[in-house]
C-alpha positions in Angstrom: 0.0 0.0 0.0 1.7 3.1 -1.1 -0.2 5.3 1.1 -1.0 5.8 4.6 -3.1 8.0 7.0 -2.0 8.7 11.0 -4.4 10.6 13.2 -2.8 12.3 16.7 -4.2 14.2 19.1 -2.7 16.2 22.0 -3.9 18.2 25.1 -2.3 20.0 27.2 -3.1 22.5 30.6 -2.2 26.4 30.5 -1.3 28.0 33.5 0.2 31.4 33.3 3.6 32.6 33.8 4.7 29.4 31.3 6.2 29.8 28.0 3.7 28.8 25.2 5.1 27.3 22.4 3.3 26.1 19.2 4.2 24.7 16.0 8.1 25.7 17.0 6.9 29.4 17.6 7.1 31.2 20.9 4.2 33.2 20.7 3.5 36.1 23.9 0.7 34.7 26.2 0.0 35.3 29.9 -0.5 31.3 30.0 1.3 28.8 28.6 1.4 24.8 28.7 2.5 22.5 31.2 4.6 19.5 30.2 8.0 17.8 30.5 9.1 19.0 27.3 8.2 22.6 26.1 4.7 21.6 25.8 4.1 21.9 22.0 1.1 20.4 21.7 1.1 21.3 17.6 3.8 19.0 17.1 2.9 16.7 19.9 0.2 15.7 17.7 2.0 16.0 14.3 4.4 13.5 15.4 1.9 11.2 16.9 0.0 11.4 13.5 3.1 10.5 11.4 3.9 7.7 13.9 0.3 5.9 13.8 0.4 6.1 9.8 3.9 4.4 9.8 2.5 1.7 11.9 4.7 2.6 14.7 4.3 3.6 18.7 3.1 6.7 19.9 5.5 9.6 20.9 5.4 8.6 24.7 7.1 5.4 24.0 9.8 7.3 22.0 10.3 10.1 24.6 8.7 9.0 28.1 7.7 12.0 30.3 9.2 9.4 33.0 13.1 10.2 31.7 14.7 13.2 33.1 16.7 13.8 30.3 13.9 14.7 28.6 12.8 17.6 31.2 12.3 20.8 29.1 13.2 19.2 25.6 12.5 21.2 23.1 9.9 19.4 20.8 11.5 20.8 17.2 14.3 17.8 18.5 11.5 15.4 19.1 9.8 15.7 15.4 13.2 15.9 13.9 13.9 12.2 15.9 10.2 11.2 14.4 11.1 12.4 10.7 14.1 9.7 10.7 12.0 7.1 12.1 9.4 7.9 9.3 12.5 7.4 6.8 14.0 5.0 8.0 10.7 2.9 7.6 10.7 4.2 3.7 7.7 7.0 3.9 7.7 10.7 2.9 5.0 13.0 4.0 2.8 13.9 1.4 0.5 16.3 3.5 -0.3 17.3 7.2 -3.6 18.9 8.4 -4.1 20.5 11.8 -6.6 22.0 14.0 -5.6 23.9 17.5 -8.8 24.2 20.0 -7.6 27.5 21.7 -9.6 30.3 23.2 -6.6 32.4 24.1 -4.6 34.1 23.0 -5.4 34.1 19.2 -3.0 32.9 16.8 -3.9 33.5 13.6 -0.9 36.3 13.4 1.4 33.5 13.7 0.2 30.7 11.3 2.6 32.0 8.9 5.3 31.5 11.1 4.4 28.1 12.7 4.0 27.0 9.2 7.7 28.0 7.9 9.6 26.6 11.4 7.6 23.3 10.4 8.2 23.0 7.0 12.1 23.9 7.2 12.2 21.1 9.8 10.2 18.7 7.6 11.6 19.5 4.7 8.5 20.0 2.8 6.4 23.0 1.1 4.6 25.0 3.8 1.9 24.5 1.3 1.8 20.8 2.2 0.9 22.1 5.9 -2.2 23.5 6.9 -3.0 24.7 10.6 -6.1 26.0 11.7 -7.0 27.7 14.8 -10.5 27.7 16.5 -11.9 28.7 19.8 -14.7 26.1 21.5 -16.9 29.3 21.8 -16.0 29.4 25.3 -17.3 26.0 26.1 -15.5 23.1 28.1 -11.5 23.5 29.2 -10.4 25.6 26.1 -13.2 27.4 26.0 -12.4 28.5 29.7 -8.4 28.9 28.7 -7.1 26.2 31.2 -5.7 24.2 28.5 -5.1 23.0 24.5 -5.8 20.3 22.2 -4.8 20.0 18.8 -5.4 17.6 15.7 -3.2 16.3 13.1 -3.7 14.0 10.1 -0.3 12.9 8.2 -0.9 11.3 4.9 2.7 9.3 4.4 4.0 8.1 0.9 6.1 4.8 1.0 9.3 5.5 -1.2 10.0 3.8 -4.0 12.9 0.5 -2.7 
């Protein structure tokens, strides 16, 4: 089968006085998310999704919150780790789709820039790369800003042997 489709999801709590990174960006915020590593959930779930459609483990297994050499990794390390596991099982990425579930703060203004850091690390066309942002209309844990989730779906290639 040439193709192949991986779903992730990731969620993580904001409290403030944290950084918030997002797709590779640090974008200004009052809150930010909580996690061993920097807390991207953007590529959280963009490395999960490329690891289900290569048929492989999720990104816990990979990088256990449990290791305290991991404490406060930065997660453009972690998709770059992913990306050679993806070639080393013979796949490309043909697309990625995301959706971020965030109230606050907005992040439209920084789409753009999520989208280059991504890409460069990827090695594909930001035009291969869509994110898009939405608020829950103030309804359940984003909606009340006390945390993130976002959605990714990978379409992988398998490379010609």
């Amino acid at each position: 089968m040439p193709f192949r489709i991986g779903f992730g999801i990731d969620v993580h709590r904001l409290e403030k006085g944290r950084e918030f990174w997002l797709g590779g960006v640090l974008i200004p915020s009052e809150l930010g998310a909580v996690g061993h590593s920097d807390a991207d959930a953007l590529i959280h779930a963009i490395c999960d999704a490329m690891l289900g459609a290569a048929g492989l483990r999720d990104i816990g297994f990979y990088f256990p919150d449990s290791d305290p050499a991991l404490k406060g990794i930065d997660s453009k390390l972690i998709l770059k780790k992913i990306l050679t596991l993806i070639k080393e099982e013979g796949y490309s990425i043909g697309n990625i789709d995301t959706t971020v579930c965030l109230q606050t703060p907005k992040i439209a203004q920084y789409i753009g820039s999520m989208q280059s850091a991504l890409s460069e690390i990827l090695g594909i066309p930001a035009k291969k790369l869509g994110i898009k942002a939405t608020t829950t209309e103030k309804l359940g844990f984003e909606g009340r800003s006390e945390g993130i989730t976002c959605y990714a779906v990978v379409l992988l290639e398998k490379l010609s042997d």
